[in-house]
N, C-alpha and C positions, 0 to 999 in steps of 0.2 A: 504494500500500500504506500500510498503518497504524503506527506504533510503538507498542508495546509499551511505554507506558509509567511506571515506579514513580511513587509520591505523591514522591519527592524531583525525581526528573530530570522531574516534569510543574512542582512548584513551579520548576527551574530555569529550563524555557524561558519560562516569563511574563515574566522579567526580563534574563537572562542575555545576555545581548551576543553570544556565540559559537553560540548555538543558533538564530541567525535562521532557517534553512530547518526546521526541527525540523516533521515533520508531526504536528500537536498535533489531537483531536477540531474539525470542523468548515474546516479547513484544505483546499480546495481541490487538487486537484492533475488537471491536464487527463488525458482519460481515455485516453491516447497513455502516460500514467506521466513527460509530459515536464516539467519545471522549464521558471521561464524567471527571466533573469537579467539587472539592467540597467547599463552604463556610464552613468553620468549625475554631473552634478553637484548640491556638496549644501553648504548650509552649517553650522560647528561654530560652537562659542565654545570661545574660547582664553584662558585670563589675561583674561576680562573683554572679550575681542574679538571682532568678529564674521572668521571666517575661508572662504573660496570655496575649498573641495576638491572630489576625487571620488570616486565610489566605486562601491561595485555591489553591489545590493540586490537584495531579490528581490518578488516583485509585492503583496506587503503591507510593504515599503518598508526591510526587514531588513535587514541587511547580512550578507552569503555565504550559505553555504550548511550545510544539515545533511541529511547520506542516512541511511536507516536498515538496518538491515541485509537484505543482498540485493540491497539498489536499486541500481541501475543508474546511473549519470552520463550520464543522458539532459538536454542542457540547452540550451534556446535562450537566447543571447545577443546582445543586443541595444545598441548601441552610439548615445547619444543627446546624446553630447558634440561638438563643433563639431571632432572634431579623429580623423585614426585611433589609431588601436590595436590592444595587441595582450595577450590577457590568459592569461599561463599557469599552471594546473595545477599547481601545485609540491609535488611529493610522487606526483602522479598517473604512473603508467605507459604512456599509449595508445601507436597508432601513433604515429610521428614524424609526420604530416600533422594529428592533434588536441591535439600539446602545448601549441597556442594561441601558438605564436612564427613569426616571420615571415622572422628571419634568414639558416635553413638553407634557404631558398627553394621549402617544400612551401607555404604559401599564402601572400598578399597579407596585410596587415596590414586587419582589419576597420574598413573606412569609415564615416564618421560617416553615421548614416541607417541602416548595415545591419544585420541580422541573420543569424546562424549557427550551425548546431544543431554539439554536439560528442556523442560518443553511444559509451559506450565502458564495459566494466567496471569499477569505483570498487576504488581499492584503499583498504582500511580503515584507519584513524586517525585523527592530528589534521595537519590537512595546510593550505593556505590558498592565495591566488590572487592575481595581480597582475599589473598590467601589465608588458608588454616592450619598450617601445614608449619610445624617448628618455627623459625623467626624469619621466615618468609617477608612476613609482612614491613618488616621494618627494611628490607631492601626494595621498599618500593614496588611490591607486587601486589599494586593499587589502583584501582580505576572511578571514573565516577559512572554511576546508570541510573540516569534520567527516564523515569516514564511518565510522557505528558498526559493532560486529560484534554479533551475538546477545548475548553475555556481559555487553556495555555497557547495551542495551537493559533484560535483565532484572536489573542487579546495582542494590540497593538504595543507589543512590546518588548524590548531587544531581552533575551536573557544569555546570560551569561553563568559560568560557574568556577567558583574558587574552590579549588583543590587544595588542601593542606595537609603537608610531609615534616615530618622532621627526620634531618641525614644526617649520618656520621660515616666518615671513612672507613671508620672501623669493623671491622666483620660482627655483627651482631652475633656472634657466637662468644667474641670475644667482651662485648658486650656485659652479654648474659654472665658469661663466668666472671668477670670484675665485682657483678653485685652479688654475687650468690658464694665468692669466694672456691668456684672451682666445682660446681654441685651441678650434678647431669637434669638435664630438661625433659621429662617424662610424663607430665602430666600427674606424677604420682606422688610429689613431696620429692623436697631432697633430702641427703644425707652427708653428711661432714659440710657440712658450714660453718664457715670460719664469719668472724665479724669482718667487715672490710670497710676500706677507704671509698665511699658514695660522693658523688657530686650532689647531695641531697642541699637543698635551702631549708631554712626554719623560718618561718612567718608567723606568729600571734599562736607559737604552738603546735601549727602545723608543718607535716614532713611534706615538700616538693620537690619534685624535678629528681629523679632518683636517677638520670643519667644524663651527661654531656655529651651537646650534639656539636659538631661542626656550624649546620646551617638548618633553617629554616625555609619551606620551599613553598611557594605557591602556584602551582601548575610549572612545576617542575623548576622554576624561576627563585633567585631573592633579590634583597629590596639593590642589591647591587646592579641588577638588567632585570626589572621588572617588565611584567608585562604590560602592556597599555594598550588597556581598551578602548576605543573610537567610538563615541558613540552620537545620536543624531540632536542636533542644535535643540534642546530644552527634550530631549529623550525621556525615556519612561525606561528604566529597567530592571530585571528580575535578576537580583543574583544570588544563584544556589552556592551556596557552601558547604562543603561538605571538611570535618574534620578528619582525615585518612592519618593523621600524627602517632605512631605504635605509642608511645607515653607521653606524649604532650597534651592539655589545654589551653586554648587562648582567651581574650578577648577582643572582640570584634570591636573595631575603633575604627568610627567614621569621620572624627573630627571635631568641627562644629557642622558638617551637616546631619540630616536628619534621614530616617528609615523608617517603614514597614515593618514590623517581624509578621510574617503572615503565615509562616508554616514551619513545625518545628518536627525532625524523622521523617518528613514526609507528607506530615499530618496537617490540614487547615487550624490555625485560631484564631480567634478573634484577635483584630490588629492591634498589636503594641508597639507605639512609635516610640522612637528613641536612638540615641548613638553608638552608644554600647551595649552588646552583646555578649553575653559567655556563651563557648561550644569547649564543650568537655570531648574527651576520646571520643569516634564514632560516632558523635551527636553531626544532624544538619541541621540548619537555618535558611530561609527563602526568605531574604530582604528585598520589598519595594523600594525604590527613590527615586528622584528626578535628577536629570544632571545639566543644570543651566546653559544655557547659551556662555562660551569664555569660560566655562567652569572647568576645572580636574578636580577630582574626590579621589583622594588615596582609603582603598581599603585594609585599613593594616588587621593582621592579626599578631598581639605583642602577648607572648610567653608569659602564664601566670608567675609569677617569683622572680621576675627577669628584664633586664632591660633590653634583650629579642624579640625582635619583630620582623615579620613578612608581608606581603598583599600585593596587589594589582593596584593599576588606578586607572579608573574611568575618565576619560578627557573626553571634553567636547571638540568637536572640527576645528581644528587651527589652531586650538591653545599650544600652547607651549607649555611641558612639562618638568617641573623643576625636580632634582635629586634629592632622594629621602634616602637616608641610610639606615641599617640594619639595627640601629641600637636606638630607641627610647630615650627621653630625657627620664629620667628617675623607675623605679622598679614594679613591674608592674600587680599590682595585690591578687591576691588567688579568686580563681571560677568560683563564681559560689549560686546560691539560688535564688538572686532576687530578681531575677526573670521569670524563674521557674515558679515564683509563688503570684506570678500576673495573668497567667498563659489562661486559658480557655479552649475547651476542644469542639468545634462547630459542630465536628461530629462524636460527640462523646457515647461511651458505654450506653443501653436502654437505663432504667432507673431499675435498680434490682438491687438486694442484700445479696453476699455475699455467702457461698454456701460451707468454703471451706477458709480460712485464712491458716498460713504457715510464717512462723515467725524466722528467720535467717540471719546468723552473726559471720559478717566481716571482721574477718581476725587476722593475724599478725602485726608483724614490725619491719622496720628498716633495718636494721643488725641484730640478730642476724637475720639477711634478706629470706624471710618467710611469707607467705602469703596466703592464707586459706578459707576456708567457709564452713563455718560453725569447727575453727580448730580443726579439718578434715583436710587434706588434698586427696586430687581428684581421687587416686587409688583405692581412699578410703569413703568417698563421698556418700552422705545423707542423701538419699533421690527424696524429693517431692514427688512423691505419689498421688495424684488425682484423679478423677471420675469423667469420662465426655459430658457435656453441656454445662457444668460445674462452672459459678463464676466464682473467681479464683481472687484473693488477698494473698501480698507477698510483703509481709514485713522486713524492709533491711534496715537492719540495725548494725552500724558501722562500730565496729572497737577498737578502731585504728585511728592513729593521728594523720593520715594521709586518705582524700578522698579518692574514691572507688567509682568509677563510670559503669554503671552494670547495663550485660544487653543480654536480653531472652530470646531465645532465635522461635522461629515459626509462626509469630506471635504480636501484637504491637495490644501494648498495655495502657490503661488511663493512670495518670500520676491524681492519687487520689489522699494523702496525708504527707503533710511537711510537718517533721516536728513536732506531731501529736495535734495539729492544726487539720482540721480537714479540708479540702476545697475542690472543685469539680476541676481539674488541671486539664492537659495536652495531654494528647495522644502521642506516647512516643514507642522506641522498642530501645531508647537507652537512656537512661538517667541516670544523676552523677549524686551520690550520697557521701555529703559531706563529711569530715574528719568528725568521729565521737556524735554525728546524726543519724537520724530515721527518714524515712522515703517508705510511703505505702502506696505499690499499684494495683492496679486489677486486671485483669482479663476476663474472655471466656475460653472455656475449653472446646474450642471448636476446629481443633487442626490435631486430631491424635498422633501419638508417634512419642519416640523419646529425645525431648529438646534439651540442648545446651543452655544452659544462662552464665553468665563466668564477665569478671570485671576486662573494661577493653582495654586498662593498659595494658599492652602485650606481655608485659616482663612481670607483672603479678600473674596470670592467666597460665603463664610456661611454669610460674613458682607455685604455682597449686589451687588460684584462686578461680574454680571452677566447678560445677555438678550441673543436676538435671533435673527436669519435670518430666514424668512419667507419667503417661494414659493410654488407654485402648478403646 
């Protein structure tokens, strides 16, 4: 099929970074309606560097994906790096056998050499994909996937999408073993861990930033050759963000102009304008704004605890854009939730009690780097066990000085208590539960199988911060 698409969102995909799969006049698409998708390797520049990542493109060499409305997530992938994998869906709903993870033991992890169709209805938004697969993900085997609805297609207005990385030169294995003090990555707890030397900040009590990164990247870019985007004289435009950072949070800083928050995972909410934004691991944001006739708007996204920053900037026709460099005037304070206690979901849960609720403790420390859930890693994990049609309560209860971004695969939950506070929140499938906080969502059990739930910094998640919902 075709998109429908305006003089702005046809000027976005020429350039735009998050519109790679975007079907644009003369674009190809096999007569099956199937995508095809590739793991491969690629190389960036970094600071002036030549850097060996990976990532996943699509067969005009794009990176992720864009559906249009209707279409289907009909998609072979194709796996062409010397190593397996395992690439999921995130934000996507299919069976548990197509989430693209290989943990809960419905498939093998895809082999280097094979190919895999996954073929399933696309739930709409701004959503993105990534490997599951050991510390894949932090080499950049990240993409964004966009799926539009009708409104988007036909609404007069350019979008765009910021992708957000954090890089280090470093082989994240080597990474891994600096915080864990030498401790093998199994999913199943370590053993001999040593205390070690963290790049950790302390803020108001809380632990940050458990590792140093080189750079900061925003569609592959930092603030050293950013990208710029063109956009049309007093333009209208959408920009999806997506946070792909293995253990970073930012916040989104617009400056002194102003935004939309109009969909948070995916999800419509009632509009919250304003400049600043937190995106915790894995969380997205869909910001509206206008961009004046003479105008540039730097997007920055500046490193919670850090004077690091990255982003795009949008310029109007002819401006001239001046240089912003990679560091912050003064440090920037930690994600937290006073966005999250504004949010509104257009389309929230029915009105229903809850049939089961399960209570969940976020446990460990920074030294020694431990990580786990109710005191369990994975090998020893508590399943959540529940019933189909069951709506479901998940109390998280953090015991750790360092916040936790939790995401529920299969699934996308209403944020339904902050803090012992109740309130009718967003629809998300990741929330970030504060150091020594609570976070109550809900669902319904309406997609059986056995799901993953596990916090998105990578480096807690390989340390054990990880279990599962259970149903049939």
């Amino acid at each position: 099929m075709s998109l429908n698409l305006t003089r702005r969102s046809f000027l976005s995909t020429a350039g735009a970074f998050g519109l790679a799969g975007c079907i644009v006049p003369g674009q190809a698409v096999a007569a099956t309606g199937q995508r095809r998708l590739t793991v491969g390797n690629r190389t960036i520049d970094v600071l002036g560097k030549s850097a060996k990542v990976f990532g996943i493109t699509d067969v005009a060499g794009r990176p992720g994906l864009l559906l249009g409305p209707g279409e289907r997530f009909n998609v072979a992938l194709e796996n062409t790096i010397a190593a397996p994998t395992s690439i999921h869906w995130h934000g996507q709903t299919p069976a548990p056998e197509l989430d693209g993870i290989a943990e809960t033991g419905y498939v093998e992890p895809l082999a280097a050499g094979e190919t895999r169709t996954f073929d399933f209805v696309a739930r709409t938004g701004t959503h993105w994909m990534h490997s599951h697969h050991e510390l894949q993900e932090q080499a950049l085997l990240t993409a964004p996937l966009i799926v539009q609805t009708a409104d988007d297609a036909n609404a007069d207005t350019q979008e765009v999408t910021l992708f957000l990385n954090d890089f280090s030169f470093r082989e994240p294995i080597d990474i891994f073993s600096e915080l864990t003090g030498g401790a093998t990555m199994d999913h199943g707890g370590m053993e001999d861990i040593s205390s070690m030397d963290h790049a950790m900040m302390s803020m108001d009590g809380m632990d940050l930033n458990d590792v140093t990164y080189d750079a900061f990247l925003a569609n592959d870019r930092t603030l050293v050759d950013p990208e710029v985007v063109r956009t049309e004289r007093d333009g209208r435009v959408r920009i999806r963000i997506v946070n792909g950072a293995a253990s970073t949070a930012f916040w989104i800083d617009l400056g002194p102009a102003a935004a939309s928050l109009v969909a948070v995972d995916g999800n419509a909410v009632q509009p919250v304008i304003g400049s600043r934004f937190p995106i915790a691991q894995a969380q997205r944001l869909d910001l509206v704004l206008n961009v004046p006739a003479g105008a540039a708007i730097p997007v920055f996204a500046r490193r919670e605890g850090d004077v690091a920053r990255t982003g795009i900037i949008l310029a109007a026709p002819g401006v001239q854009v001046e240089r912003y460099g990679p560091a912050a005037v003064g440090v920037e304070v930690p994600v937290d939730l006073s966005i999250e206690r504004q949010l509104i979901a257009l389309s929230p849960l029915s009105a229903r009690s809850a049939d089961v609720r399960h209570t969940v403790m976020l446990t460990g420390a920074m030294a020694p780097y431990s990580w786990t859930i109710d005191d369990r890693p994975w090998a020893k994990r508590r399943k959540l066990e529940i019933s189909a049609g069951q709506r479901v309560e998940i109390e998280l209860m953090n015991h750790t000085m360092m916040a936790h971004p939790m995401h529920l695969h299969g699934h996308h939950f209403q944020v339904t208590e902050i803090g012992g506070t109740r309130i009718a929140g967003a629809m998300r499938d990741t929330v970030l539960v504060p150091a020594m906080g609570t976070v109550v969502v809900a669902f319904d059990a309406d997609n059986p199988g056995r799901w993953l739930y596990h916090c998105h910094n990578l480096y807690h998640m390989m340390a054990g911060m990880m279990s599962e919902v259970v149903y049939v």
